[in-house]
N, C-alpha and C positions, 0 to 999 in steps of 0.2 A: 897127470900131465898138465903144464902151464897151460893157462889160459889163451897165451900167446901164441903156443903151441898148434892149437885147436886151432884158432881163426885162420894161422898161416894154408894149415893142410888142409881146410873146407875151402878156404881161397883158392889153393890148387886147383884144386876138382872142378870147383865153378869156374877156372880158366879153361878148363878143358872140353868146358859144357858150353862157352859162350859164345859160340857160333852158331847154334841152334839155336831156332824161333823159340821166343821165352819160356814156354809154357812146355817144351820138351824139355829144353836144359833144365829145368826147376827139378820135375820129372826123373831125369836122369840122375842127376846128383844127390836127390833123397834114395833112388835104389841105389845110387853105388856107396853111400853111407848105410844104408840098412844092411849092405850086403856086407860090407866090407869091414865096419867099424864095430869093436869092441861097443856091446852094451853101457859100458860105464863110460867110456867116448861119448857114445851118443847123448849120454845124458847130461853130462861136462859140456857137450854143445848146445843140448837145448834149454840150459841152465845160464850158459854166454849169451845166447839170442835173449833170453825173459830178460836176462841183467843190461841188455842192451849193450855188447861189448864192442868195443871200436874196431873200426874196422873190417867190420865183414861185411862180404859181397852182398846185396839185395837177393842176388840169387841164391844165395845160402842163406839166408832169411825165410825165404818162401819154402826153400825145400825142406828146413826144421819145420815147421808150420803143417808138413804134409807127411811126414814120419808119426 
């Protein structure tokens, strides 16, 4: 899956999370990535976040960081 890919749909998720005080949403968006996403996803993301890939939420930062 593109790269591009990846950032849009953890983007999602962390809109979905971003009404929650920080430290849930972080929280919540690495369980619904653990839960939800293909291993080899997971790994293409936390591969984007080491490479520093533009455009992704803070909050999908912290939750790869906690996966």
């Amino acid at each position: 899956m593109p790269v591009a890919d990846q950032v849009r749909m953890a983007n999602d998720i962390a809109r979905q999370f971003a009404h929650l005080e920080r430290d849930k949403a972080v929280s919540e968006i690495a369980l619904h990535i653990a839960s939800f996403w293909e291993p080899r996803m997971t790994a293409q993301l936390r591969q984007a976040v080491a490479e520093g890939a533009e455009g992704l939420d803070p909050l999908v930062i912290e939750a790869v960081a906690r996966l």
